[in-house]
PDB file of N, CA, C and O in Angstrom:
ATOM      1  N   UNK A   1      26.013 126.889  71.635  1.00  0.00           N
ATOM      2  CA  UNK A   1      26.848 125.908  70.974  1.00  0.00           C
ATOM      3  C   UNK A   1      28.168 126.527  70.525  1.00  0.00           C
ATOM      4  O   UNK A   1      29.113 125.745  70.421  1.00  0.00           O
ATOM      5  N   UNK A   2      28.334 127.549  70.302  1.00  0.00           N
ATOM      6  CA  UNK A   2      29.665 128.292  69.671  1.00  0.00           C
ATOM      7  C   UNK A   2      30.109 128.271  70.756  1.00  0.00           C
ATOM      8  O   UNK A   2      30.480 127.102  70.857  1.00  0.00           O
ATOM      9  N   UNK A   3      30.382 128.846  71.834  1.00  0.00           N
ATOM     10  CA  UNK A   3      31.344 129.470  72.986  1.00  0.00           C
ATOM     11  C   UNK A   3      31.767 127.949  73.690  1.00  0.00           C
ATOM     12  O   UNK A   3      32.472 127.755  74.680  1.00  0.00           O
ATOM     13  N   UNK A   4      31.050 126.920  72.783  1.00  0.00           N
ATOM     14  CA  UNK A   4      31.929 125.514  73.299  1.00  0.00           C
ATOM     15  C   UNK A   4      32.793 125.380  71.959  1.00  0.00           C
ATOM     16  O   UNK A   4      33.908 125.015  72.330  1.00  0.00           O
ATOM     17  N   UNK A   5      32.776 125.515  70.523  1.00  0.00           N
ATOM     18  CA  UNK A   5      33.659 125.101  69.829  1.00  0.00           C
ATOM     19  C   UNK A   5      34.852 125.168  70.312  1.00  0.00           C
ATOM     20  O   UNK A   5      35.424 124.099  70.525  1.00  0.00           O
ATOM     21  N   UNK A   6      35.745 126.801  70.702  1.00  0.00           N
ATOM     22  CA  UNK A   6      37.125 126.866  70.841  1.00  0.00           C
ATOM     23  C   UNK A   6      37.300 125.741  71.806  1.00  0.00           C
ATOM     24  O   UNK A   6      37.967 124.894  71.213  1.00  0.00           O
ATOM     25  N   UNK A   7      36.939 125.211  73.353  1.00  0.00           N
ATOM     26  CA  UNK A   7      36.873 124.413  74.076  1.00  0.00           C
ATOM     27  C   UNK A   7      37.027 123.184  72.978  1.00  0.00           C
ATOM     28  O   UNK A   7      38.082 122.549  72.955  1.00  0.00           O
ATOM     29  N   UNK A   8      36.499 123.028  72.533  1.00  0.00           N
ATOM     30  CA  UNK A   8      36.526 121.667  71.595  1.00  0.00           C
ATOM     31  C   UNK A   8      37.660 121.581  71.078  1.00  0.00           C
ATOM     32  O   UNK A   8      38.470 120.721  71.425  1.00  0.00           O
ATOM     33  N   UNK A   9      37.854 122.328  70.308  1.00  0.00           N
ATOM     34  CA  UNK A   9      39.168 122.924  69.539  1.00  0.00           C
ATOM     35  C   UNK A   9      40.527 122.305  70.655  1.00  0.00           C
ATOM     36  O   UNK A   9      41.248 121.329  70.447  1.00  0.00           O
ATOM     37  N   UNK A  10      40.539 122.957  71.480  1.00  0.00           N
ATOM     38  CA  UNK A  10      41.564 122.844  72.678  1.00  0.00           C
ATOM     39  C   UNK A  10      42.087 121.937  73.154  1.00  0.00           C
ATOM     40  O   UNK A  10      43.254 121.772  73.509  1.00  0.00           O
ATOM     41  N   UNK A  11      40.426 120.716  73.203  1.00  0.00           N
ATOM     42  CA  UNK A  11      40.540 119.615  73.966  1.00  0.00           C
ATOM     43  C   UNK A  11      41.048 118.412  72.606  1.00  0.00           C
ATOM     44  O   UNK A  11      41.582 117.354  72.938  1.00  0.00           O
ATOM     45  N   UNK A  12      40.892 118.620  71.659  1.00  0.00           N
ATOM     46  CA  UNK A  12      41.082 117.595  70.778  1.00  0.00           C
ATOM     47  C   UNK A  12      42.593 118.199  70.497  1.00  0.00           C
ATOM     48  O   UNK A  12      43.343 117.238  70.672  1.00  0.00           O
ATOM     49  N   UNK A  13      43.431 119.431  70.117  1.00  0.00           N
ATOM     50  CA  UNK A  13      44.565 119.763  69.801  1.00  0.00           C
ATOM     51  C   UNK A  13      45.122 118.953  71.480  1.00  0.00           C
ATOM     52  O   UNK A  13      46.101 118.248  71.239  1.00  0.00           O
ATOM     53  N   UNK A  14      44.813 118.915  72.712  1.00  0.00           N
ATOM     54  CA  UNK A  14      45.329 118.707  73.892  1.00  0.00           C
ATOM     55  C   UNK A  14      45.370 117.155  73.336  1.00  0.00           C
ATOM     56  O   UNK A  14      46.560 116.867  73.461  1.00  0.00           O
ATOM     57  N   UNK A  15      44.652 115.927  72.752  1.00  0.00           N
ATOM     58  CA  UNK A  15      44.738 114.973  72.762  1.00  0.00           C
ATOM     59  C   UNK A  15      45.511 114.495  71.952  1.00  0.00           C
ATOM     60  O   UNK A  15      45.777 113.293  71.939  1.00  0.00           O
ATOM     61  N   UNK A  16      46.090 115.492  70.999  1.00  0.00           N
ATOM     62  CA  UNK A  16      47.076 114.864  69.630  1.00  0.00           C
ATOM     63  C   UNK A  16      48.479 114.164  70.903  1.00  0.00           C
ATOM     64  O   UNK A  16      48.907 113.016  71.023  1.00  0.00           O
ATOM     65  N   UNK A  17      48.808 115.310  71.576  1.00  0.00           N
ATOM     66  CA  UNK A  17      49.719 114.931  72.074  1.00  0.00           C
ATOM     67  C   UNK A  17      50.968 115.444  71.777  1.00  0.00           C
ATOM     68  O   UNK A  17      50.806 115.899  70.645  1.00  0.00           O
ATOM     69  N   UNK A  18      52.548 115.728  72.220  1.00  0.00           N
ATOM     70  CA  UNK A  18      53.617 115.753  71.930  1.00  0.00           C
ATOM     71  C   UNK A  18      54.697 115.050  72.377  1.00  0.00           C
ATOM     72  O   UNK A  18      55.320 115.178  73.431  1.00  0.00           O
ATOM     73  N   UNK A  19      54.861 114.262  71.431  1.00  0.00           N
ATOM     74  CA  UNK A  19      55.640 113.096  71.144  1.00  0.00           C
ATOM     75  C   UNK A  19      57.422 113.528  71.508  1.00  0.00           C
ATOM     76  O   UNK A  19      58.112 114.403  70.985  1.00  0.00           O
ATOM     77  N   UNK A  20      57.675 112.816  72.283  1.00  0.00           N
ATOM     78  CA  UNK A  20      59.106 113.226  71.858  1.00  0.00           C
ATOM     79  C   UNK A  20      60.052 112.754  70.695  1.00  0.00           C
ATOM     80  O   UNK A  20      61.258 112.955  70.836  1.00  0.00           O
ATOM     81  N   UNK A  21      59.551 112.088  69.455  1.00  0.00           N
ATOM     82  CA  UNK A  21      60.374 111.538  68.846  1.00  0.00           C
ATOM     83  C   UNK A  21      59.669 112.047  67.474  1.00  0.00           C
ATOM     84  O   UNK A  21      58.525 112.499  67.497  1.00  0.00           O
ATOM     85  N   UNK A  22      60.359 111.953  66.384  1.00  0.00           N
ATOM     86  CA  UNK A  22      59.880 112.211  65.048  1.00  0.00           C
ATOM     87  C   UNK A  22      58.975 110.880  64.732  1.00  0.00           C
ATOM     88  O   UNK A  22      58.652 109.866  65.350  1.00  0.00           O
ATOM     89  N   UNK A  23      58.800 111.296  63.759  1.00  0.00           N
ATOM     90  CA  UNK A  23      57.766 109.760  62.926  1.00  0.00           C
ATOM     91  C   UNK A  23      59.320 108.840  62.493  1.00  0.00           C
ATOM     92  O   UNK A  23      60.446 109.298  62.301  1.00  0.00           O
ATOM     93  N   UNK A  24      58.798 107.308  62.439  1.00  0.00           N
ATOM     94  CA  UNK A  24      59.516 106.456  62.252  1.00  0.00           C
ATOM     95  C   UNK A  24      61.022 106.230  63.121  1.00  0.00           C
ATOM     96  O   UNK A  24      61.875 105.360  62.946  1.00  0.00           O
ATOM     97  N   UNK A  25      60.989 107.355  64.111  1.00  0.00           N
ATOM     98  CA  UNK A  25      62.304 107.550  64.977  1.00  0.00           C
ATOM     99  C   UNK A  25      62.360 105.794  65.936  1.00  0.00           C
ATOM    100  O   UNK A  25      61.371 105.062  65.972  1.00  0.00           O
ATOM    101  N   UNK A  26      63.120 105.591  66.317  1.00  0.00           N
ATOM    102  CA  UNK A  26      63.372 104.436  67.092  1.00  0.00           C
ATOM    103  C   UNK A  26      63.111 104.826  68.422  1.00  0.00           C
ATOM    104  O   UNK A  26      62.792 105.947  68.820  1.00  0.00           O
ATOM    105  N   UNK A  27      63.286 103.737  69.103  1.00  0.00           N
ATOM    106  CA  UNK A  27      63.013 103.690  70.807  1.00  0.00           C
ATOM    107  C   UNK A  27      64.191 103.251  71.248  1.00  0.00           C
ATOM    108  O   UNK A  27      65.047 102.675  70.576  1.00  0.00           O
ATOM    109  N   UNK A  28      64.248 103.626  72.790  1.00  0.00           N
ATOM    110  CA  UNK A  28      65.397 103.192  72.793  1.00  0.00           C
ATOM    111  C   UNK A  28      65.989 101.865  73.119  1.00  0.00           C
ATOM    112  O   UNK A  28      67.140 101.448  72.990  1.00  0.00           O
ATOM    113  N   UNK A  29      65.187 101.456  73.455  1.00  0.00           N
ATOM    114  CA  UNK A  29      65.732  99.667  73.268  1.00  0.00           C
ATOM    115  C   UNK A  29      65.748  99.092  71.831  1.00  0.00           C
ATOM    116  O   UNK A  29      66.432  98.167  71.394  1.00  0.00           O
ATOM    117  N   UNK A  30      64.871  99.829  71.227  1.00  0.00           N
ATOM    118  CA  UNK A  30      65.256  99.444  69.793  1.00  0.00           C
ATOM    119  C   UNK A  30      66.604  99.739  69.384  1.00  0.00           C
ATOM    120  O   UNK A  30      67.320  98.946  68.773  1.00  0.00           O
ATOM    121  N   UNK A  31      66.983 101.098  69.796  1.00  0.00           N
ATOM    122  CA  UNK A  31      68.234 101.481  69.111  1.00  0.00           C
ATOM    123  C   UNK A  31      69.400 100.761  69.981  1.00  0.00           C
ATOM    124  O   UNK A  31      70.500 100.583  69.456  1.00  0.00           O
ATOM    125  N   UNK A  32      69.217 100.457  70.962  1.00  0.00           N
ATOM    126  CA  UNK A  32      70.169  99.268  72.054  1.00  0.00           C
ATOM    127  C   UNK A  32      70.069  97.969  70.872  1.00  0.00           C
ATOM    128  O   UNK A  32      70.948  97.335  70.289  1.00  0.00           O
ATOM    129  N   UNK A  33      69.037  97.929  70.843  1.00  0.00           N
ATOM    130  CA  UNK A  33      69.303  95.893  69.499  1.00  0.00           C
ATOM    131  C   UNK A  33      69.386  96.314  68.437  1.00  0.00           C
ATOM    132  O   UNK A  33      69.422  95.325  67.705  1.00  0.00           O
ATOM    133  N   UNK A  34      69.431  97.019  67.966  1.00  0.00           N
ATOM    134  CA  UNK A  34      70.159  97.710  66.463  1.00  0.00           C
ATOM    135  C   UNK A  34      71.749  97.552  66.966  1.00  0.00           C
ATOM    136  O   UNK A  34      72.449  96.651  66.503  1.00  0.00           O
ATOM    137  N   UNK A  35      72.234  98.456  67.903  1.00  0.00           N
ATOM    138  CA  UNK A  35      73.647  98.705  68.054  1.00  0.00           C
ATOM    139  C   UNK A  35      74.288  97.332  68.583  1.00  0.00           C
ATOM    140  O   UNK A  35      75.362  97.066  68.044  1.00  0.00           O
ATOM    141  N   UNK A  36      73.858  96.465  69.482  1.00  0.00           N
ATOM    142  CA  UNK A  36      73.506  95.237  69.518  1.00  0.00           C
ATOM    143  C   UNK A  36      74.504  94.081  68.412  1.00  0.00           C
ATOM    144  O   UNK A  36      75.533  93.407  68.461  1.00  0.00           O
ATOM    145  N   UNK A  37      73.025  94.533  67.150  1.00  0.00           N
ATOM    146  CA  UNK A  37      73.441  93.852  65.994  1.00  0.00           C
ATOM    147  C   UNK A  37      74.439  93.785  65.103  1.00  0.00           C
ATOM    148  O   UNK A  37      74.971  92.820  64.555  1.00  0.00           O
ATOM    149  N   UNK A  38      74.741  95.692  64.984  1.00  0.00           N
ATOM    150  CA  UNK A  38      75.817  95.818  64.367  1.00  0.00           C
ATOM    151  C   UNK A  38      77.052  94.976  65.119  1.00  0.00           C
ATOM    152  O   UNK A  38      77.805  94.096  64.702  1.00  0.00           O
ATOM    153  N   UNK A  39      76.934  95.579  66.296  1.00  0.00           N
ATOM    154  CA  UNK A  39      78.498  94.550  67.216  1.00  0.00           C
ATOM    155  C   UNK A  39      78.333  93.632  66.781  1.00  0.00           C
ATOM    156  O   UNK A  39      78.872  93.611  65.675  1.00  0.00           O
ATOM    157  N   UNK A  40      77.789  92.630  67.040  1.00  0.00           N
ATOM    158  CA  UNK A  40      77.800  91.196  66.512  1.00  0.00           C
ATOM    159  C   UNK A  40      78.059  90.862  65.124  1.00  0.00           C
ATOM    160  O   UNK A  40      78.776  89.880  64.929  1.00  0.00           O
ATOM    161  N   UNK A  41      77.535  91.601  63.962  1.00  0.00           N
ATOM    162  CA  UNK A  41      78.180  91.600  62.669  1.00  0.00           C
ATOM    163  C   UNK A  41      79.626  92.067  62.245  1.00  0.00           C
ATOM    164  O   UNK A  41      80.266  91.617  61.295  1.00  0.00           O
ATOM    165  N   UNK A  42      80.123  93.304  63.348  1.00  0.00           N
ATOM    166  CA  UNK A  42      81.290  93.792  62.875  1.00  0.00           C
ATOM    167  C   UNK A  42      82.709  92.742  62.950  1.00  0.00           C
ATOM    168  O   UNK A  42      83.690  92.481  62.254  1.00  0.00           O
ATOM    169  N   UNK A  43      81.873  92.180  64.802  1.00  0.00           N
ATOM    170  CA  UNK A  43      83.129  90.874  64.926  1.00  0.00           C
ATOM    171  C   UNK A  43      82.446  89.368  64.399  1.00  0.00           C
ATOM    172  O   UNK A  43      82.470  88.297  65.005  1.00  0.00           O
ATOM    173  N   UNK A  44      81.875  89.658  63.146  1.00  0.00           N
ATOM    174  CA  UNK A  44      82.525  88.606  62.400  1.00  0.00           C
ATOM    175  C   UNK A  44      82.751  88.669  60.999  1.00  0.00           C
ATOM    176  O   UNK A  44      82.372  87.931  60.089  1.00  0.00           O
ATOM    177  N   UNK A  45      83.472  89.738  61.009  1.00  0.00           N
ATOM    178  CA  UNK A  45      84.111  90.038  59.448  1.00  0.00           C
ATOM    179  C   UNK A  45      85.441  89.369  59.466  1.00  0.00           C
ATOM    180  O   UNK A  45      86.208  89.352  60.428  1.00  0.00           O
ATOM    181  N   UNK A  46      85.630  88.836  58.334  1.00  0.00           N
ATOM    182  CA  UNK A  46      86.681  87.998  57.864  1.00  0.00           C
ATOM    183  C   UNK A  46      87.790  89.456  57.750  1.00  0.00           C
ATOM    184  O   UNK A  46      87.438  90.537  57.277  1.00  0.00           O
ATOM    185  N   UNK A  47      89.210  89.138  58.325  1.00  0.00           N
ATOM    186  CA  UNK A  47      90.072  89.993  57.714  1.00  0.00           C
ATOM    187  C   UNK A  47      90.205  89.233  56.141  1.00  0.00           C
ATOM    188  O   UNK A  47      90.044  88.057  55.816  1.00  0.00           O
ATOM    189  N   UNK A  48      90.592  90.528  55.286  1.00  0.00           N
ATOM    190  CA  UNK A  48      90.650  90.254  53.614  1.00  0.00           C
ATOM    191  C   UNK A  48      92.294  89.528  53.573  1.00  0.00           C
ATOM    192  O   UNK A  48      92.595  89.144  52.442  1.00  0.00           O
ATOM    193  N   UNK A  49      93.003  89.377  54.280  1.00  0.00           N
ATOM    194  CA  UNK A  49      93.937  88.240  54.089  1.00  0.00           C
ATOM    195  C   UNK A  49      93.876  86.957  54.451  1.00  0.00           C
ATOM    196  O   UNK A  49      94.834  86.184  54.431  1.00  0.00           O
ATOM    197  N   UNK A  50      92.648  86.667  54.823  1.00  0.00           N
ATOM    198  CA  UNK A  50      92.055  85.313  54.975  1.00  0.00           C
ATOM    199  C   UNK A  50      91.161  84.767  53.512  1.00  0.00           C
ATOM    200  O   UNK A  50      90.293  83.897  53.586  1.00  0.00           O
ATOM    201  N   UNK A  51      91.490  85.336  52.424  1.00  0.00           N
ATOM    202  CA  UNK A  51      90.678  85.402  51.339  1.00  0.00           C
ATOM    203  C   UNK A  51      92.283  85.113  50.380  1.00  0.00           C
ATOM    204  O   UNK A  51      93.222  85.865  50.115  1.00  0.00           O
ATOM    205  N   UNK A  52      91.974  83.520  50.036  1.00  0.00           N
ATOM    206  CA  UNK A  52      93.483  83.477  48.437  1.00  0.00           C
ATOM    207  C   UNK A  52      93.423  85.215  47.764  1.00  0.00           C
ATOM    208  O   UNK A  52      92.435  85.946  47.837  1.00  0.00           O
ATOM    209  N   UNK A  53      94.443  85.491  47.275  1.00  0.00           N
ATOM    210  CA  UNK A  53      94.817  86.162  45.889  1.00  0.00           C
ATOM    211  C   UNK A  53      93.784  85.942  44.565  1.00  0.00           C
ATOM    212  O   UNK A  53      93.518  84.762  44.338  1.00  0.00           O
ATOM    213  N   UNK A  54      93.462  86.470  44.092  1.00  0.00           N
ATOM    214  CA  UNK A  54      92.798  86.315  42.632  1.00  0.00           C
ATOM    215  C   UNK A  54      93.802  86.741  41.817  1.00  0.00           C
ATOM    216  O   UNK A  54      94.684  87.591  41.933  1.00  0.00           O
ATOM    217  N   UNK A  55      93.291  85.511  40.463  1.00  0.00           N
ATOM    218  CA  UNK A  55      94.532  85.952  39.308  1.00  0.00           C
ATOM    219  C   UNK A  55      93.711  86.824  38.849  1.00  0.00           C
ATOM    220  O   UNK A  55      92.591  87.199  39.197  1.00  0.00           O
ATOM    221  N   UNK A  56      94.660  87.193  37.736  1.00  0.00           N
ATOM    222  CA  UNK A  56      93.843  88.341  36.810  1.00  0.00           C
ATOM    223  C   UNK A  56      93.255  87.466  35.579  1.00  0.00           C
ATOM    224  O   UNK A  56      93.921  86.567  35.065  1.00  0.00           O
ATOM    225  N   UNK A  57      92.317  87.712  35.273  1.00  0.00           N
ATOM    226  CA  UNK A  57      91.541  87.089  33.884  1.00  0.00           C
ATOM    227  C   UNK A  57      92.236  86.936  32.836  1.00  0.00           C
ATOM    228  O   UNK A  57      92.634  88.044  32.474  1.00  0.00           O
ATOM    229  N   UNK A  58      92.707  85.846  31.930  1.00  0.00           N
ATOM    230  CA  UNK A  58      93.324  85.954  30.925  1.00  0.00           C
ATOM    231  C   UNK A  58      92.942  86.656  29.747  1.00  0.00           C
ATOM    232  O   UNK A  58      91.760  86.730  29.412  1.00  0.00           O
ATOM    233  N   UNK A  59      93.956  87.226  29.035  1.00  0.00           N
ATOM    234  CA  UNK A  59      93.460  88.032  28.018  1.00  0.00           C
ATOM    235  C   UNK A  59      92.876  87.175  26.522  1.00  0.00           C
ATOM    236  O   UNK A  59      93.410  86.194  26.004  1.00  0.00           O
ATOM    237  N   UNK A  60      91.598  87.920  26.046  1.00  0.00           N
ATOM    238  CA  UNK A  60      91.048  87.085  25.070  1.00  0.00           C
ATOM    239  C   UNK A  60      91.879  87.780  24.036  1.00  0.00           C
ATOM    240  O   UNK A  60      92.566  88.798  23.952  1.00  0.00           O
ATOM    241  N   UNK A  61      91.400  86.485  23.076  1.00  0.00           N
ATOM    242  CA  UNK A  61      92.452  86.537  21.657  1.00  0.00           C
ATOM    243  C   UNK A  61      91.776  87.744  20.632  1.00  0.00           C
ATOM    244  O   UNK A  61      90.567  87.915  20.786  1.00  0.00           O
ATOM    245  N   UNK A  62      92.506  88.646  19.534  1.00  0.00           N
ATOM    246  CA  UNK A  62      91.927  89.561  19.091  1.00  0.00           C
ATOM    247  C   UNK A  62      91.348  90.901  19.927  1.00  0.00           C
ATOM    248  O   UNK A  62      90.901  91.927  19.414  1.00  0.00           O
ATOM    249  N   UNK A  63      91.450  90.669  21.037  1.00  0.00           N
ATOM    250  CA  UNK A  63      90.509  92.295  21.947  1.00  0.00           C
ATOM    251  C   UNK A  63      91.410  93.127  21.869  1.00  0.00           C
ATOM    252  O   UNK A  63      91.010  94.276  22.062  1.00  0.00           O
ATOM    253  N   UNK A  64      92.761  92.996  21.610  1.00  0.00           N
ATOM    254  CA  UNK A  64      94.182  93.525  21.857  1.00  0.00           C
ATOM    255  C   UNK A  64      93.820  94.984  21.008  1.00  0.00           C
ATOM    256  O   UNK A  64      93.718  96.134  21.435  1.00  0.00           O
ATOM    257  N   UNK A  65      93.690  94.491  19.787  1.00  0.00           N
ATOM    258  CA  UNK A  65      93.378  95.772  18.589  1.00  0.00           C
ATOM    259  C   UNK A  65      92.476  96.301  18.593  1.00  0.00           C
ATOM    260  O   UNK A  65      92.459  97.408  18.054  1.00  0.00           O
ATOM    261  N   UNK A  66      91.179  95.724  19.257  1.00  0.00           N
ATOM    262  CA  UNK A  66      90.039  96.220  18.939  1.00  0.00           C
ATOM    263  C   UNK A  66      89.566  98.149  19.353  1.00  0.00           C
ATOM    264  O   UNK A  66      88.872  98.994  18.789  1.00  0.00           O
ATOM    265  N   UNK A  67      90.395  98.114  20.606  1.00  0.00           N
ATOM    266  CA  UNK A  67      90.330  99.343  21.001  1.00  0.00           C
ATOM    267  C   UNK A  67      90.976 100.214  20.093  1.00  0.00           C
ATOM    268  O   UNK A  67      90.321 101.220  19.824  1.00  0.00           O
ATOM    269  N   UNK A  68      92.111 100.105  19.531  1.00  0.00           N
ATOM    270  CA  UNK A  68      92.588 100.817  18.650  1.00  0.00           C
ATOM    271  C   UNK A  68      92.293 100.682  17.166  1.00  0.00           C
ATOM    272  O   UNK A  68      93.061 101.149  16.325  1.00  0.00           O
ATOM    273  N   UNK A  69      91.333 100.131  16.893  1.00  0.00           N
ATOM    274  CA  UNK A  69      90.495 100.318  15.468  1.00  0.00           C
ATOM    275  C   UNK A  69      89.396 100.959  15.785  1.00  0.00           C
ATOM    276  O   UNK A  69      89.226 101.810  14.911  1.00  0.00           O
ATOM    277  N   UNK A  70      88.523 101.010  16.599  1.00  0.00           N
ATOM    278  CA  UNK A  70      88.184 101.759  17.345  1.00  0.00           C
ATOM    279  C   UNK A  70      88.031 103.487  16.929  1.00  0.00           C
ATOM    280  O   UNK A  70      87.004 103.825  16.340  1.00  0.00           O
ATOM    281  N   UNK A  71      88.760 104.215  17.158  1.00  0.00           N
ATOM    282  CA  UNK A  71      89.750 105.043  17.193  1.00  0.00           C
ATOM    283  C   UNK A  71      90.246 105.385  16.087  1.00  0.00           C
ATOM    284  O   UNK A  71      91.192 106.172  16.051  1.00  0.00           O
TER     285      UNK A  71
END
């Protein structure tokens, strides 16, 4: 029974296998519809001059001093 363990040993390390990719790595058609997706999201970003101006917030009454009592 011993002079079969290493054999055993061998045949089960032979069945893990070597993967070419890390854990959680993509495939490559996956990474084709990933890159895919991004294209399709990038052209449809709004340029930011298609967006009005924002005013600036009006200033509240009394906050003026507050920083400098403050202090």
């Amino acid at each position: 029974m011993k002079p079969l363990a290493p054999l055993a040993l061998v045949l089960l390390l032979a069945a893990c296998g070597q993967g070419d990719s890390a854990p959680g790595a993509v495939t490559p058609g996956e990474e084709k519809a990933l890159n895919e997706a991004a294209e399709m999201i990038e052209s449809q970003r709004l340029n930011p001059s298609a967006f009005p101006p924002i005013a600036p917030a009006p200033a509240v009454q009394g906050t003026e001093n507050a920083a400098a009592k403050a202090n």
